[in-house]
VMD Tcl script that draws the C-alpha trace (Angstrom):
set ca {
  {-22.26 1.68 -42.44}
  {-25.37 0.45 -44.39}
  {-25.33 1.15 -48.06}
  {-29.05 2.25 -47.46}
  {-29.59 5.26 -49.12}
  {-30.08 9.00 -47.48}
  {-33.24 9.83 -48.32}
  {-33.42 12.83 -45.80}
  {-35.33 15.71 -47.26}
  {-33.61 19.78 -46.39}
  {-36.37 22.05 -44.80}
  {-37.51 24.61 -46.82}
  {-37.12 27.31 -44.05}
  {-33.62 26.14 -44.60}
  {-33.15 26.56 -48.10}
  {-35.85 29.22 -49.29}
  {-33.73 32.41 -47.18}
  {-33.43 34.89 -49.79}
  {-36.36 37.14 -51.39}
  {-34.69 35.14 -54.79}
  {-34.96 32.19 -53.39}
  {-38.72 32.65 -52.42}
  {-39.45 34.15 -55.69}
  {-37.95 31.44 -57.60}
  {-39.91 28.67 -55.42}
  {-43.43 30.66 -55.77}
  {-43.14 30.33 -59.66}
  {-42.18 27.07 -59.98}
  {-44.63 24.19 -60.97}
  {-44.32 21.85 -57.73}
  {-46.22 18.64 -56.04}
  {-46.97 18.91 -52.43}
  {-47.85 15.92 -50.83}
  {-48.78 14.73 -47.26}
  {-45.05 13.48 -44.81}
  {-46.40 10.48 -42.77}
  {-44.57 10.42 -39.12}
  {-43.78 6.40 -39.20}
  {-41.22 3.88 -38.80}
  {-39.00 3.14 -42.40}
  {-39.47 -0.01 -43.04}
  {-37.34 -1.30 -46.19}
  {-38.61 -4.65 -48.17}
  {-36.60 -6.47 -50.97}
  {-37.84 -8.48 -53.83}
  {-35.46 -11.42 -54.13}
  {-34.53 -12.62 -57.44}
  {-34.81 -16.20 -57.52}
  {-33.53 -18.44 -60.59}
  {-33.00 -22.02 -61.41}
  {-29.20 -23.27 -62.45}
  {-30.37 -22.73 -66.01}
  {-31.72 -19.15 -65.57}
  {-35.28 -19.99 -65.22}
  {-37.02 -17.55 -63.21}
  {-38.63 -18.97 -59.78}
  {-41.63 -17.19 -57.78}
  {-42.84 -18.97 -54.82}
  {-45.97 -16.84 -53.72}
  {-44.08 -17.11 -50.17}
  {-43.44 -13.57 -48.26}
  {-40.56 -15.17 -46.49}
  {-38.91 -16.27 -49.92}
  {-39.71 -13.86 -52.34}
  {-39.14 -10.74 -49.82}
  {-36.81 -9.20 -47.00}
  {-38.51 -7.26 -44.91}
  {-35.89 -5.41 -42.41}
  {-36.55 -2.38 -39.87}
  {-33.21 -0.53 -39.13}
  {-31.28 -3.65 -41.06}
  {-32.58 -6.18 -38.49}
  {-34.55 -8.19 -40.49}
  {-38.13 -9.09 -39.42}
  {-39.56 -12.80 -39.78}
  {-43.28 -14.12 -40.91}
  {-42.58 -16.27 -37.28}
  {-41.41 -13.04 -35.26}
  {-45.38 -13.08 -35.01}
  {-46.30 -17.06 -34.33}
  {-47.58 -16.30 -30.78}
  {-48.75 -12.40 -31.12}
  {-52.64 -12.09 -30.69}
  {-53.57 -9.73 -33.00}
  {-56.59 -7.95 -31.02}
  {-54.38 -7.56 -28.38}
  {-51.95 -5.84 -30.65}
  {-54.25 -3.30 -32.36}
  {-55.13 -2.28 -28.85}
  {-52.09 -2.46 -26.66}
  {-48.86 -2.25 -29.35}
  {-46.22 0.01 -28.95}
  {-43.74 -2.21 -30.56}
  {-42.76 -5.72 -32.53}
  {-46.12 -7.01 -32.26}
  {-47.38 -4.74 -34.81}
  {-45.16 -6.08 -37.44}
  {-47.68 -9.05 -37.58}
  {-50.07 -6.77 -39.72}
  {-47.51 -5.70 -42.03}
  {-46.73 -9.27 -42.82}
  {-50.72 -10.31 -43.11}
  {-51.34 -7.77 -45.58}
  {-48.29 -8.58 -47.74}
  {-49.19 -12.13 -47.52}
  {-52.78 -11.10 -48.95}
  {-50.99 -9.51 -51.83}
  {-48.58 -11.91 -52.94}
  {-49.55 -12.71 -56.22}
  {-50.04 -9.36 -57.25}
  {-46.16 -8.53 -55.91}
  {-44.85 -11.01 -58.51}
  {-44.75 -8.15 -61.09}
  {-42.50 -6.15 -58.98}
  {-39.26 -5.72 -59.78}
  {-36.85 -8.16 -58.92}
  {-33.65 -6.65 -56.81}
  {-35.18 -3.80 -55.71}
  {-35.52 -1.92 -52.33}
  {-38.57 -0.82 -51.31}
  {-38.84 2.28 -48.76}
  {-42.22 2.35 -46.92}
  {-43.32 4.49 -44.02}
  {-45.88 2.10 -41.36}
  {-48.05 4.06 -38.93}
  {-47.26 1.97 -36.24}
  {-47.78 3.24 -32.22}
  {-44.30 3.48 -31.09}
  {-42.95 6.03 -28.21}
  {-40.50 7.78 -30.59}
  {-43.23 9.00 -33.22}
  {-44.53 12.36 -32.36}
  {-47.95 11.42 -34.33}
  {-50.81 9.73 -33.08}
  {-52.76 8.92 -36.40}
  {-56.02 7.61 -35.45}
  {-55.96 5.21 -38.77}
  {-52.67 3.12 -37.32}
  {-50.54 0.33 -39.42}
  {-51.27 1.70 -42.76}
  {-47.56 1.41 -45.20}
  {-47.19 4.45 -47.43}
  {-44.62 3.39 -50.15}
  {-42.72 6.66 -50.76}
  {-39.86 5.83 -53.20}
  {-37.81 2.41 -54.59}
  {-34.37 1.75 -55.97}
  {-32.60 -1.33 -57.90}
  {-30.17 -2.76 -54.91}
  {-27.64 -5.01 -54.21}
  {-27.73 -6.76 -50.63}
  {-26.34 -9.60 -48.18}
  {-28.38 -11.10 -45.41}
  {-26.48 -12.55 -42.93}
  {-28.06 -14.04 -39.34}
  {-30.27 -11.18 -39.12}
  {-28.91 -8.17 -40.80}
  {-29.52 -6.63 -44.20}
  {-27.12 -4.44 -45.39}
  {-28.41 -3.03 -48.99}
  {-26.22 -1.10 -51.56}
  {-29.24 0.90 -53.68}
  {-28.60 2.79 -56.63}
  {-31.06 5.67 -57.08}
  {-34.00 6.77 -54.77}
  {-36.68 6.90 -58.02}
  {-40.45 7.95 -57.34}
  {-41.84 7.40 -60.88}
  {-43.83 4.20 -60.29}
  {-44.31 4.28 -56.99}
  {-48.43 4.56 -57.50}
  {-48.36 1.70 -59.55}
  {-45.87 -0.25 -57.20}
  {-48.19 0.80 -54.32}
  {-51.38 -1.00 -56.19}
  {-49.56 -4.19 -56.74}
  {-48.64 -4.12 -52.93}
  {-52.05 -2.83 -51.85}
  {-50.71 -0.38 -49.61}
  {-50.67 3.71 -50.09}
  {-49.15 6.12 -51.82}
  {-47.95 9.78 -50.64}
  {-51.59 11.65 -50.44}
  {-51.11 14.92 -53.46}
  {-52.81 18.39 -51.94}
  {-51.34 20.51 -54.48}
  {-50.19 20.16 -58.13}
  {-48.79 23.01 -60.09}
  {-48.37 26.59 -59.74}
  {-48.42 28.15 -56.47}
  {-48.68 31.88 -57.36}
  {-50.64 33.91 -57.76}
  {-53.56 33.03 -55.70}
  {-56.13 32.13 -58.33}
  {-53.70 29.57 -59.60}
  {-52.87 28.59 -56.15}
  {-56.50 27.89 -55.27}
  {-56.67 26.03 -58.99}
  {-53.69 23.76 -58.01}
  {-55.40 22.55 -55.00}
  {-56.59 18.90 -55.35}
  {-57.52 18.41 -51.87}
  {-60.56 20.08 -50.11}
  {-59.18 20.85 -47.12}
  {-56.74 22.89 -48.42}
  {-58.98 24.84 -50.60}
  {-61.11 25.78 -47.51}
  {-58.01 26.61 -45.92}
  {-57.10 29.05 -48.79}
  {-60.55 30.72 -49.45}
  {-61.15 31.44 -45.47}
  {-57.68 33.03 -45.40}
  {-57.38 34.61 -49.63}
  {-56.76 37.83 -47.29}
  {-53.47 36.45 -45.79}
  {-51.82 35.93 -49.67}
  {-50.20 39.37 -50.60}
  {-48.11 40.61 -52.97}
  {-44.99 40.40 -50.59}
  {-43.03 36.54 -52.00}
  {-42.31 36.08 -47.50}
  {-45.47 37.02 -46.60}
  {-47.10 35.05 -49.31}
  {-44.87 32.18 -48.40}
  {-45.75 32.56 -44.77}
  {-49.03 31.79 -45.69}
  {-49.03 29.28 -47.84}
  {-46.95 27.15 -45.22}
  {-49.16 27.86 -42.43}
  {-52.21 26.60 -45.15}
  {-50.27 23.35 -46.20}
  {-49.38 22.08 -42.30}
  {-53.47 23.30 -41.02}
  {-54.25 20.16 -43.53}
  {-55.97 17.15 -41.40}
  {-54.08 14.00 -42.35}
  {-55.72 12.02 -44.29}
  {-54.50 9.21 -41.13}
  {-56.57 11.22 -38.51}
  {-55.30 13.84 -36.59}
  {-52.29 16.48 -37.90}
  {-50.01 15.56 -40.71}
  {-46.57 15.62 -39.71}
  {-45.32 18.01 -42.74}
  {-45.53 17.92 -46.15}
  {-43.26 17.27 -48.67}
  {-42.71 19.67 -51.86}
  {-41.49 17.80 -54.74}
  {-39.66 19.93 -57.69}
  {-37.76 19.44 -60.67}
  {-34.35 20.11 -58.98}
  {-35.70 17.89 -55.97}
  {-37.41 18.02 -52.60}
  {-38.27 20.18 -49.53}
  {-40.60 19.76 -46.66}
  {-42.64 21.91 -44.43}
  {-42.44 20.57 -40.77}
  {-44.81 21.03 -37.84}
  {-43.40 22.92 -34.78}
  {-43.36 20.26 -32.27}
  {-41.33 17.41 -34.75}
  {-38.60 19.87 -33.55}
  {-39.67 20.07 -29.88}
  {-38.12 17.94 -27.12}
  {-40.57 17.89 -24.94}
  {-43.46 16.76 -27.32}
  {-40.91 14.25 -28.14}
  {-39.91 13.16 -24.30}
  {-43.16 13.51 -23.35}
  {-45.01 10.95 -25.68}
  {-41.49 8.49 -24.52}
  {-42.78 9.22 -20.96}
  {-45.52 7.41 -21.69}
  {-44.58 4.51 -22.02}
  {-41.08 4.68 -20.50}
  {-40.00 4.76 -16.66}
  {-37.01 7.51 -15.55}
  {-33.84 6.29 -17.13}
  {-31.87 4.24 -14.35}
  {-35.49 2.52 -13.71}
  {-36.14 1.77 -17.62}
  {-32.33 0.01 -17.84}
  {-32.62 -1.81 -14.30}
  {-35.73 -3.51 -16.74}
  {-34.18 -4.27 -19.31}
  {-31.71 -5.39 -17.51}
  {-33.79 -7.80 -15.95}
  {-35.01 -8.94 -18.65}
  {-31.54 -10.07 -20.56}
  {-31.44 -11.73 -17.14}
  {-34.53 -13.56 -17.82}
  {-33.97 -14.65 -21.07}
  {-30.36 -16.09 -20.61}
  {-31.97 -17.79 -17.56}
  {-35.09 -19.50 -18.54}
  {-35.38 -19.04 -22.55}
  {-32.32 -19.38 -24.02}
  {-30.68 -22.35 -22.40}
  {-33.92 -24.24 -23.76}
  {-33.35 -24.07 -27.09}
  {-31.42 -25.44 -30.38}
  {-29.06 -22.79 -31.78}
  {-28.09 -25.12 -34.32}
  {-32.01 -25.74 -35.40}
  {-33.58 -23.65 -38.77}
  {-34.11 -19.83 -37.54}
  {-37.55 -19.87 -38.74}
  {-38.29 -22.52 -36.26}
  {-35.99 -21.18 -33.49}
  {-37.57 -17.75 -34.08}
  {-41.27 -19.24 -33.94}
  {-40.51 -20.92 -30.77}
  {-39.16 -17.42 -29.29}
  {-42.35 -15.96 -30.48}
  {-44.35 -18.34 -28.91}
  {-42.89 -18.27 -25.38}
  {-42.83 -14.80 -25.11}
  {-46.35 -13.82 -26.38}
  {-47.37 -16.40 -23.81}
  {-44.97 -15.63 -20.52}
  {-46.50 -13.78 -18.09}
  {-44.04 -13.00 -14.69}
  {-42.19 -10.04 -15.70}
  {-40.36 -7.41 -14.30}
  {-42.28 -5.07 -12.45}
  {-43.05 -1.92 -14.98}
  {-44.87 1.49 -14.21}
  {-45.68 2.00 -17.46}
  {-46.39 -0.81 -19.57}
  {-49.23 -3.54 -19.44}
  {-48.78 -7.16 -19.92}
  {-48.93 -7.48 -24.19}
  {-46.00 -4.22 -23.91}
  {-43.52 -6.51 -21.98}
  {-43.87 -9.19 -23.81}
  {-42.47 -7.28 -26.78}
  {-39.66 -6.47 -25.02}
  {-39.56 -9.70 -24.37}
  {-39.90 -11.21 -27.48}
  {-37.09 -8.27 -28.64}
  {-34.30 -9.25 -26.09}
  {-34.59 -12.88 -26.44}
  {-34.44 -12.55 -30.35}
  {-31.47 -10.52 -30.10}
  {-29.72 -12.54 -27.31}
  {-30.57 -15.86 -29.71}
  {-28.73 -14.14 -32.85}
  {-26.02 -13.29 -30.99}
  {-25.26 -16.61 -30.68}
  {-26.06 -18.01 -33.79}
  {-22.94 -19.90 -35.69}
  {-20.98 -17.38 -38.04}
  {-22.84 -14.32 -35.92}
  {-19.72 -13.92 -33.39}
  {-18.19 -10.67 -34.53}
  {-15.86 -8.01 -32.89}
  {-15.51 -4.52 -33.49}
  {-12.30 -2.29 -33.36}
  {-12.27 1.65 -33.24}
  {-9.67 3.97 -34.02}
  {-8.44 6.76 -36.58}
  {-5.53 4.63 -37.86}
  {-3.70 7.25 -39.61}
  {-1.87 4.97 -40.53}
  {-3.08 1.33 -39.80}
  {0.40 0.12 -38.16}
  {2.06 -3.31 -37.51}
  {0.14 -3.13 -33.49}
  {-3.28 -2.67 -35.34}
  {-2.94 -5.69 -37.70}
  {-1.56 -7.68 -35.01}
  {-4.52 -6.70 -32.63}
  {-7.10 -7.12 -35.66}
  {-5.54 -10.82 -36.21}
  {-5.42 -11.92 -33.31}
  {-8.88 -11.22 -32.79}
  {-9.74 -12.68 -36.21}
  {-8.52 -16.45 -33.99}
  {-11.35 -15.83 -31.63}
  {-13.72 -14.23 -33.90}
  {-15.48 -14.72 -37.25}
  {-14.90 -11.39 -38.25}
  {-13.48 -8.02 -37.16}
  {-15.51 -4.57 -37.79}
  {-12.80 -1.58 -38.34}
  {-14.54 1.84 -37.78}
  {-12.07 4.44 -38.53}
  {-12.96 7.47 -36.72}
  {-12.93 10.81 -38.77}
  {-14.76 13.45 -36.74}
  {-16.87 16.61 -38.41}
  {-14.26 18.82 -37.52}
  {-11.06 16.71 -37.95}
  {-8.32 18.72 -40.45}
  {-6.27 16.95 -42.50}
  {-3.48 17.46 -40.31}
  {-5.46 15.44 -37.94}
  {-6.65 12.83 -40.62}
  {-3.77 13.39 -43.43}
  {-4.76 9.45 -45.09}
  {-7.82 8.97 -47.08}
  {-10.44 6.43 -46.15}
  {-9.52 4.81 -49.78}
  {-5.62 4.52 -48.73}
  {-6.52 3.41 -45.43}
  {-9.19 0.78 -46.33}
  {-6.11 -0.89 -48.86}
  {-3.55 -0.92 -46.38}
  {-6.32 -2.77 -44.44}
  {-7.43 -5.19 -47.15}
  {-3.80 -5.93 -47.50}
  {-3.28 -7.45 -45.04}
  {-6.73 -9.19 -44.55}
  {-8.12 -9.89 -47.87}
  {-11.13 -11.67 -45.53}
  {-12.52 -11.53 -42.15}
  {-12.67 -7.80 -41.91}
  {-15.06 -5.21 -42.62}
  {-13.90 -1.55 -43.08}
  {-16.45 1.53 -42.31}
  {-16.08 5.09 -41.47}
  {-17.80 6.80 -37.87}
  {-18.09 10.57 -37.01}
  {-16.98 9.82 -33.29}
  {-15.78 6.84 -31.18}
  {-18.81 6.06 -29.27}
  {-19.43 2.35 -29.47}
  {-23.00 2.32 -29.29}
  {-22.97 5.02 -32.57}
  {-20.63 2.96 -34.24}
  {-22.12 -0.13 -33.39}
  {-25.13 1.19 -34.87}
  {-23.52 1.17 -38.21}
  {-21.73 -2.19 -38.41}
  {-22.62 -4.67 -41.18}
  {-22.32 -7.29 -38.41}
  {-23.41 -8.42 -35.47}
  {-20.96 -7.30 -32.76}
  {-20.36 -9.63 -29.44}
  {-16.96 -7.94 -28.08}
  {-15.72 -4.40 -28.57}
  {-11.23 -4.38 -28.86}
  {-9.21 -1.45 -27.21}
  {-6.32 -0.60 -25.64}
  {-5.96 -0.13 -21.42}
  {-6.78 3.44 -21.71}
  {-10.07 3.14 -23.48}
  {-11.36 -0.17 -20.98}
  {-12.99 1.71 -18.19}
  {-14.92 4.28 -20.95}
  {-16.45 1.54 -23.10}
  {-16.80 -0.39 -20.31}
  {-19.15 2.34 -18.79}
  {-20.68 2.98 -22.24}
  {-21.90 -1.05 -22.53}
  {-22.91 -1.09 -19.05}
  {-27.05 -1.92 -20.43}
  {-25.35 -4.40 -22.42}
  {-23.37 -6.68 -20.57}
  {-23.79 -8.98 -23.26}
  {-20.68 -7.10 -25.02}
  {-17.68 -8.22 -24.40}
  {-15.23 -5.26 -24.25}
  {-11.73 -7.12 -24.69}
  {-8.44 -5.39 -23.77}
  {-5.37 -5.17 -26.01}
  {-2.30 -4.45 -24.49}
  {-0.42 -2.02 -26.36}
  {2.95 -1.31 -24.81}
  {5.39 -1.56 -27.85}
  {5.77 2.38 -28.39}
  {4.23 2.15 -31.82}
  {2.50 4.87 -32.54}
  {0.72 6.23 -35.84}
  {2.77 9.62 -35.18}
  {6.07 8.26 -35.17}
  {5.03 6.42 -38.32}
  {4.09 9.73 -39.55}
  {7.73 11.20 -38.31}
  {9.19 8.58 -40.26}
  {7.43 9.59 -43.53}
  {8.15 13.53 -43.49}
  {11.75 12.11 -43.04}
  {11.84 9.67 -45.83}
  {12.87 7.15 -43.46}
  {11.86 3.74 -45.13}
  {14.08 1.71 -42.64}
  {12.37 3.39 -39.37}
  {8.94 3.11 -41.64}
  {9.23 -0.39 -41.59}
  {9.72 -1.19 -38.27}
  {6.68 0.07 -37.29}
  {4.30 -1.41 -40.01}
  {3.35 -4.87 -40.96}
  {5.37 -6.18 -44.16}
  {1.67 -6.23 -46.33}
  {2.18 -2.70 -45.76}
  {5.45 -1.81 -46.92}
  {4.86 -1.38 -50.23}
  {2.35 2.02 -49.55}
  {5.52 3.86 -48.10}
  {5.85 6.51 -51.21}
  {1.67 6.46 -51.27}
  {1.62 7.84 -47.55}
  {4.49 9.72 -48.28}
  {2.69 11.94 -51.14}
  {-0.23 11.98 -48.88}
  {1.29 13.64 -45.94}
  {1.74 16.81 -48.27}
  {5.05 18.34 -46.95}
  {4.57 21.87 -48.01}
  {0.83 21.54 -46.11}
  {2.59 20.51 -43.24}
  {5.34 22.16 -43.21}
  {2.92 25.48 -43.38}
  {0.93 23.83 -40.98}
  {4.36 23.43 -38.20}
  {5.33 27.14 -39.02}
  {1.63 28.54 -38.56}
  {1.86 26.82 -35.04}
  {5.45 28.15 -34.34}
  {4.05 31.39 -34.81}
  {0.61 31.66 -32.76}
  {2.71 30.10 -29.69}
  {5.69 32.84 -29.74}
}
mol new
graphics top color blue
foreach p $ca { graphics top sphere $p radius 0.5 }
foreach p [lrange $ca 0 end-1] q [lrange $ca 1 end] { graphics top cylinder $p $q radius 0.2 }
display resetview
């Protein structure tokens, strides 16, 4: 997974659920500022230096900065061909990364006093079916925290390793970047209601309050109540509702949500939109993979720059015209599709971009897995391992830690193979959170028809079989530790893996499992 950090905020109605807890929050000295529903966007100042140390700044947004969406990372010439009145009209998607880019490239001199090696997280007001919002001020970028980061871009993907999410200059980051700031409605106390009504910086709110001074009583949940109801009645200062707030404290951060950001229907219904039933909606994008292996693709130079490949993508799509027939989307709408399919298709393909990924739990990683993950690694430039630890999993389930299981791995490919952790086996989830890009999924005969079924929108994944029929098994290899049996041991694990036999050993934790065998022995007499 992405080193990105989780910068997911609890819900107050979560956390405040106790009359102490209320009490507590209602005489604290808080912030409250405006949540913005938008995309994150994340942006990276690049620190650039001559052999002899000498700082370099090249007032360029596509050398100085990263700019990345979900880790794909977006290009000044994704936008060569995108008209932009078209795209402040029309836009529910990639084309209205073209103003994010023009108003950077406005402000790049000012953005050479950022920090250098830092991750910026912004929130962009773009139209999109999957935000609940529809701000009448659209593609404004609301810069709502920063960290120092480490990070590797590689064909298209940015994978970041941030340290801390820090707020502290965000204002003044904000200025050099010309773009906003979270919006403050409330600064201080919150209790009682003079104070309340003094701690109000915005005038909406302190309408709000005096119209309803009747609805603040002495009782903390019924004062609370209130003061909620207040906060999310503020207009957004974007046009229309605000999404939430946010409550920033000394021990951290809550947020007040709207209703509907929890309702599915507001949520399908502003996706119906713009999106046909489900077997209709793939059947199009279907068709349009089609198209772009068929006509764009075998036109171009895989081997040229990317910025020019990219620009040429750009440039054909924004300008192609006979589509797939859509019930919901006009002519600018497919074209980002368009433009989105053949740019993934094209990086796909790009040299050093070939990539497989192989899921399992691995408990332990035996001598079939290493022999499946190498022989990949002589077809592919590099293997993903997710290792599959569900929510509920008990160590009897998962008895090796991710640590031991990552070293057995990296012993026996110190290259060519990525390591992350998943929640479940789905491919599409995991592929989500590979550093890589993935062409071709590995598994064994049992797992073919289920990932075949899962990829079948994206036939452009290869799902490769392994045949597995050497009765090696991570159980027996478990057997073989709770017996102390190095010889059996090592017939079923690769010799870079010998040497963790007393390692596993401790980890299995007889007397746990030994419990574990007689608890089981007991609820089945």
């Amino acid at each position: 997974m992405s080193g990105m950090l989780d910068i997911s905020i609890p819900n107050a109605d979560k956390v405040l659920t106790t009359s102490s807890k209320i009490l507590d929050f209602l005489n604290d000295e808080i912030e409250i500022q405006e949540k913005v529903d938008g995309i994150k966007l994340t942006i990276v100042k690049v620190k650039h230096q001559t052999p002899k140390g000498k700082k370099i700044y090249y007032g360029d947004i596509s050398k100085d900065f990263i700019v990345a969406y979900k880790r794909s990372v977006l290009y000044k010439e994704d936008n060569a061909g995108v008209d932009r009145t078209e795209t402040a009209k029309h836009s529910i998607g990639d084309a209205q990364f073209a103003f994010v880019f023009d108003h950077l490239s406005k402000n790049i001199e000012a953005m050479k006093k950022l920090p250098d090696d830092t991750e910026f997280f912004i929130e962009y007001t773009m139209n999109k079916p999957t935000i609940t919002r529809d701000y009448d001020d659209k593609h404004r970028m609301i810069l709502i925290g920063y960290s120092k980061t480490k990070w590797v871009e590689t064909q298209g993907l940015l994978t970041t390793y941030p340290d801390n999410f820090e707020v502290d200059n965000v204002k003044e980051y904000a200025k050099l970047m010309g773009i906003d700031s979270p919006r403050t409605i409330l600064s201080g106390k919150i209790k009682p209601f003079d104070v309340l009504l003094s701690s109000s910086v915005d005038e909406s709110l302190i309408a709000i309050l005096k119209d309803r001074k009747s609805q603040f009583t002495s009782d903390p949940e019924e004062y609370l109540s209130a003061l909620k109801k207040a906060l999310l009645d503020v207009p957004s200062m974007y046009g229309g509702k605000m999404e939430g707030v946010v409550i920033v404290k000394n021990d951290g951060m809550l947020k007040f949500l709207q209703d509907d950001q929890h309702d599915k229907k507001t949520r399908a219904d502003k996706k119906l939109r713009y999106q046909m039933e489900s077997d209709d909606e793939n059947a199009y994008f279907l068709k349009l993979k089609s198209l772009a292996q068929r006509e764009i693709i075998p036109a171009l130079n895989l081997h040229e720059k990317l910025s020019g490949l990219i620009e040429k993508i750009s440039r054909t799509a924004y300008s192609y015209k006979k589509f797939p027939e859509h019930a919901k989307k006009n002519l600018l709408q497919k074209q980002e599709d368009f433009f989105h399919v053949c740019k993934y298709l094209v990086l796909k393909k790009l040299p050093g971009n070939n990539s497989a990924l192989f899921i399992g739990r691995l408990q332990p990683p035996t001598k079939t897995h290493i022999k499946i993950i190498r022989d990949a690694l002589n077809d592919f430039d590099s293997v993903t391992v997710a290792l599959v630890r569900g929510k509920n999993a008990t160590e009897h389930d998962n008895p090796f830690s991710l640590d031991v299981q990552t070293k057995i791995l990296k012993s026996a490919f110190p290259k060519g193979i990525d390591v992350i952790q998943v929640s479940t086996g789905n491919v599409l989830s995991a592929m989500n959170q590979c550093r890589t890009n993935i062409n071709a999924v590995l598994c064994g005969s049992d797992r073919v028809e289920s990932y075949r079924n899962q990829l079948k929108n994206n036939p452009e994944i290869a799902v490769v079989e392994t045949m597995r029929n050497d009765g090696v098994s991570g159980t027996i290899v478990r057997d073989s530790l709770r017996r102390n049996d190095r010889n059996k041991f090592e017939t079923l694990m690769d010799p870079s893996s010998f040497s963790f036999f007393e390692l596993l050993k401790g980890d299995l934790n007889e007397d746990r499992f030994h419990t574990f065998e007689s608890f089981s022995k007991t609820i089945l007499q």
